[in-house]
C-alpha positions in Angstrom: 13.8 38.7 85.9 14.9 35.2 86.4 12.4 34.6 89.5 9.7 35.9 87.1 10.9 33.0 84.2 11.3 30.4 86.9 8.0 30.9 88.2 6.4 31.1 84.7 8.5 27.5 84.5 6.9 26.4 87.4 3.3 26.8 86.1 4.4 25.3 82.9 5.4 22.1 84.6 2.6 22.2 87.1 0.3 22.7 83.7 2.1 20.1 82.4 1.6 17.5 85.0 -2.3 18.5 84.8 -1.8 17.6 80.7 -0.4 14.0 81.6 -3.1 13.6 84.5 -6.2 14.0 82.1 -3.9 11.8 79.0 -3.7 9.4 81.4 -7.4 9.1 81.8 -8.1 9.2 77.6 -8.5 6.6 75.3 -5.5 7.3 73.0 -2.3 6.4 73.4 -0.8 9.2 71.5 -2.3 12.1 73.9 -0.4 10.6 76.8 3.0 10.1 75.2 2.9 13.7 73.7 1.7 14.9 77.3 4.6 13.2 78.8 6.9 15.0 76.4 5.8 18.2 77.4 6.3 17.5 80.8 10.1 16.3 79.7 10.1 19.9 78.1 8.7 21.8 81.1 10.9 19.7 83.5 14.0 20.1 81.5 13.5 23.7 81.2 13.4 24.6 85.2 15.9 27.1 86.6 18.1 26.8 89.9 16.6 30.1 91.9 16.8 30.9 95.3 13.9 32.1 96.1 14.6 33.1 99.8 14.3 37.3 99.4 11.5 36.6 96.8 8.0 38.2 97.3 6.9 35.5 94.7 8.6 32.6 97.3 5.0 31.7 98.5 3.5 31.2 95.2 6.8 29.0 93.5 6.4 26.7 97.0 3.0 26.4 96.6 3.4 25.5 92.8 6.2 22.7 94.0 4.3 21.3 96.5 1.3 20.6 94.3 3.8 19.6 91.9 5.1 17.2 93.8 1.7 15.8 95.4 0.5 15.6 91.2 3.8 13.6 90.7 3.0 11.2 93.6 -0.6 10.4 92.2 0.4 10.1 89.0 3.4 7.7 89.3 1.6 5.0 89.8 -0.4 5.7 86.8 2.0 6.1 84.6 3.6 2.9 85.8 1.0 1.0 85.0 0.4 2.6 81.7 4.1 1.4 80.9 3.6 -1.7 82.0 0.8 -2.1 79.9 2.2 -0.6 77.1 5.5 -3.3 77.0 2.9 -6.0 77.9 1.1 -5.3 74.5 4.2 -4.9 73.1 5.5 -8.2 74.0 2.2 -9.7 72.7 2.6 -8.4 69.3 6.2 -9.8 69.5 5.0 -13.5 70.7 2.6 -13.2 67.9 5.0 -12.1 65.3 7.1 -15.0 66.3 3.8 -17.5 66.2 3.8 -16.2 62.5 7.2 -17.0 61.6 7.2 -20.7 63.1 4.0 -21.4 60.9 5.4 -20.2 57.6 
């Protein structure tokens, strides 16, 4: 039973990443930081299996690798979403500040 839940895991994350691939790629902001959640969810809720005896062994390592290749592409992504995000943020703080001086 618990190398059927893991592998149901599995998909969940691998469906996950797929969530925060197309957030990445919409115009709100909100889509991609409740994407990312799930994928904290889905990530969080993995199980340590050994999958060695497993008949399922070939479909868990071909969820992991493309997994991990989604991960790869989408680092980079996300990165620069972050760093956008903290740039606007910092804009809104410089202009808060601009505000106060002229008050």
């Amino acid at each position: 039973m618990a190398v059927h839940d893991a592998l149901a895991r599995l998909q969940a994350l691998h469906d996950s990443l797929l969530a925060v691939k197309d957030a990445l790629t919409a115009p709100e902001d909100e889509a991609l930081l409740l994407a990312l959640a799930r994928y904290d969810e889905a990530a969080a809720a993995q199980l340590s299996v050994d999958w060695s005896g497993s008949p399922q062994r070939q479909q868990a390592v071909a969820l992991m690798t493309a997994s991990q290749s989604m991960l790869e592409e989408l680092l980079p992504l996300v990165r620069r979403a972050r760093d956008e995000s903290q740039a606007a943020l910092q804009n809104v703080h410089n202009a808060d500040k601009l505000n106060r001086a002229y008050r």
